[in-house]
N, C-alpha and C positions, 0 to 999 in steps of 0.2 A: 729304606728304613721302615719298619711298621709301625703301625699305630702306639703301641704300646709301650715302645721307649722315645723317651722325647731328648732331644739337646737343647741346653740353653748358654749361650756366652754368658755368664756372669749374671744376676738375679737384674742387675740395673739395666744394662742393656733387653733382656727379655724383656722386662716390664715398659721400656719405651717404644720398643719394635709393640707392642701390642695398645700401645698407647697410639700410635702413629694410624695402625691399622683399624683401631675400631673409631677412632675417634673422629673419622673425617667429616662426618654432619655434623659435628661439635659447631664448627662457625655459624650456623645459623639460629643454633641452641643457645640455651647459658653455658658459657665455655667451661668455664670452672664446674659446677654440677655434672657436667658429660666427663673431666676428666677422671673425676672422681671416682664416676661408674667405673669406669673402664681399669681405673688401679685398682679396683675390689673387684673383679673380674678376674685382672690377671694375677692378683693374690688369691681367690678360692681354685682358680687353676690350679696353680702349684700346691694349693693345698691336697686338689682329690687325687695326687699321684699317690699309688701304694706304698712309694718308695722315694726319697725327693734326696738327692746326693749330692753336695758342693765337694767338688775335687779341684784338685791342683789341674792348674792348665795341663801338665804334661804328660799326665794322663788320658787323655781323651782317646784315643786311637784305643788304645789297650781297654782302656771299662768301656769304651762302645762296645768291642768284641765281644766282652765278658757279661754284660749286662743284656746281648740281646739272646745269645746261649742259656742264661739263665730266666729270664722273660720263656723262651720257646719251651723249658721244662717246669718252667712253676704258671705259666700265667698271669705271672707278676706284671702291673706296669711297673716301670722304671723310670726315674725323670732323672736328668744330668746335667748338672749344673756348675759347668767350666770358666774359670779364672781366675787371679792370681792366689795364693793365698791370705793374705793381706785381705785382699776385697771382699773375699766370702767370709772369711773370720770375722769382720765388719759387720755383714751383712747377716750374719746369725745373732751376735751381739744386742742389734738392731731389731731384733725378733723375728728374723725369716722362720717359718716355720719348718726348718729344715728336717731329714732323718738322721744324716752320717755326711760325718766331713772328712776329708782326708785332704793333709795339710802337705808341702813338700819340701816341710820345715818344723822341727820342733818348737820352734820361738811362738808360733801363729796357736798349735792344741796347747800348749802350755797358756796361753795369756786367754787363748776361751775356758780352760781348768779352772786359773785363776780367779775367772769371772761365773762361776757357775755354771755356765752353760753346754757343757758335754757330759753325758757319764763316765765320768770317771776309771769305772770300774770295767768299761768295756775297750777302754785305750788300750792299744797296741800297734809295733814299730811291724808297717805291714810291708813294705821295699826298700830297695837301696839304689842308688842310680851315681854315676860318673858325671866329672864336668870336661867339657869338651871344648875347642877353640875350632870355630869354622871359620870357613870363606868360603866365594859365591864359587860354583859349578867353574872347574876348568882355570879357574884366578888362585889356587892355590900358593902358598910361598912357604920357604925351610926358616922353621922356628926351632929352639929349643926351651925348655920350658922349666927350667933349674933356674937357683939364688942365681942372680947375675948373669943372664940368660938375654935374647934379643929383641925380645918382641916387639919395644917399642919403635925398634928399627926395623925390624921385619915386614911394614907393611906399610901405606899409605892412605890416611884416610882414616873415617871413624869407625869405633866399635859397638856392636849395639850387646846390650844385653839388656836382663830386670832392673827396673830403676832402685840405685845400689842400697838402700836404706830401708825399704820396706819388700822389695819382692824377694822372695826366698834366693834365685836361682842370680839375681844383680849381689846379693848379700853375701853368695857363694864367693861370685865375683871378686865382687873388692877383697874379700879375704884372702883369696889367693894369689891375687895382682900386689897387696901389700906383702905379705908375706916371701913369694921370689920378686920383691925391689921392683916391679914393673908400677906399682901404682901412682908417682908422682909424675912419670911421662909419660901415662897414658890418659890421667883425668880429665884433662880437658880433650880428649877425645872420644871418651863415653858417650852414647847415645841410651837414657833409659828407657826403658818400655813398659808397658801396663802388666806384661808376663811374658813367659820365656816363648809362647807363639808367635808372639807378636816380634822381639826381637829376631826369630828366625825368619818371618816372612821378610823383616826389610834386607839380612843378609842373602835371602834367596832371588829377592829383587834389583841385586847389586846395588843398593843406596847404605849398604855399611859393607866394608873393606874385609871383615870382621867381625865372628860375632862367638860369646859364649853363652853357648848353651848346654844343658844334658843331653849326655850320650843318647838317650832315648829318641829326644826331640830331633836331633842330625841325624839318625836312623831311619826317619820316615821319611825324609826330604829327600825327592834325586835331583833337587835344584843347589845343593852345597855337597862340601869335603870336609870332613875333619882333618885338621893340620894339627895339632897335638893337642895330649893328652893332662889335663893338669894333675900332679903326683897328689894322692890322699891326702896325705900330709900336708899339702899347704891350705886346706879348706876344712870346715869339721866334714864329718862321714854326712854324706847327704840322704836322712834317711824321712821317709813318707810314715806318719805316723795318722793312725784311722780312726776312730772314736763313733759313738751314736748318739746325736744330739736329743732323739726320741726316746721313748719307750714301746716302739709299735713292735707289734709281733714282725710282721712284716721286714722293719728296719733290723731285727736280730737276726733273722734269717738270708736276707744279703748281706752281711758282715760277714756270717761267719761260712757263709759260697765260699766270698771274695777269699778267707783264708785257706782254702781247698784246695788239693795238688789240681784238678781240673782248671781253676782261675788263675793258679802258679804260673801253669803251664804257659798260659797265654801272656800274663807278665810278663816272662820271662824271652819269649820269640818278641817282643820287643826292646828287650836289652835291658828291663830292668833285672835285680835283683831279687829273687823273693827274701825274706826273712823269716816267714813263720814255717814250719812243718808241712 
């Protein structure tokens, strides 16, 4: 990875990984004064990025590709800042000084519109992605995935996905576990998780039986198998909608890469959808 694009899990966990790291003379300081330095530290960080991006976890693989291709022709730095929707929509809310968020849900840029805090005028539905039902590498088992269908029988043990209320990809979830009849015997089998990574790695780890996630997210893993496919229909269209919470020159010129058949491209060799031209 070069210098110039950065990753960050989620703006909380950055800001304590960097808390942990500067702050270890702290004990013999004033503890409180030293931490303090160190959060305005790791807040003008994220500020001097040219470009500071809150995306949907399940995107990560994909705008890493796209973002260091486009860093190597502009010179741009990049900053990327991966986790759930929910926590980043939060987390701008909150005043992160963000550029461009891309949500992997409508509900999350809808309730930052609501609140002022995106332009408005620059929202648009930038992918589309599948939801998919895995199990661990080689523990596969025969489902089918219609009203009245097996799945709560089809397997043993828990399922992990997004915790079903706030993360996009859990919310997908329940909608279409209600929807074909699976949801009242499978709830107390739900395992939620902070975002649809996190639920994959415990499926990859065999510690869930089971797990749904998007198509995209099963696609990078050779630690699981997709065992079926949930039909459109029982879930809304699951579509990634992008917006620019700035007004930096910078932040309109990676937007509108990102809508480019050259960044298509790359969306798309990971299984998303593109939507725009």
């Amino acid at each position: 990875m070069s210098d110039a694009t950065q990753y960050t899990k989620g703006y909380s966990g950055f800001t304590f990984s960097i808390l942990l790291s500067l702050s270890g003379g702290c004990m013999s300081r004033n503890t409180l004064h030293c931490l303090l330095f160190t959060l305005l530290f790791s807040l003008s960080n994220l500020a001097s990025a040219d470009v500071l991006v809150l995306a949907a976890a399940s995107l990560t693989n994909a705008l890493g590709d796209i973002s260091k291709t486009y860093q190597a022709k502009t010179g741009e730095k990049v900053t990327l800042s991966f986790a759930s929707s929910s926590a980043l929509a939060k987390q701008i809310e909150n005043g992160l000084p963000a550029d461009i968020f891309i949500s992997a849900d409508l509900k999350w840029m809808d309730y930052l519109s609501d609140k002022g805090k995106i332009d408005t005028s620059s929202r648009i539905n930038l992918l589309g992605n599948s939801l998919v039902l895995i199990a661990p590498k080689d523990h596969g088992f025969a489902v089918t995935l219609v009203n009245g269908g097996n799945l709560p029988e089809a397997f043993a043990g828990k399922l992990c996905t997004g915790e079903t209320e706030t993360v996009p990809v859990g919310k997908y979830a329940k909608q279409a576990l209600q929807k074909l009849g699976f949801w009242d015997g499978l709830k107390a089998r739900i395992v939620g998780t902070e975002d649809v990574r996190a639920a994959l790695a415990f499926v990859e780890r065999g510690e869930c039986a089971a797990g749904i996630v998007y198509k995209t997210d099963a696609l990078i893993s050779p630690k699981v198998q997709v065992v079926g496919t949930f039909p459109e229909s029982s879930h809304p269209a699951i579509v990634y909608p992008i917006a620019r919470v700035s007004q930096s020159e910078q932040a309109k010129a990676f937007l509108a890469y990102l809508t480019q058949a050259e960044a298509a491209k790359v969306f798309a060799q990971y299984g998303f959808t593109p939507l725009q031209p």
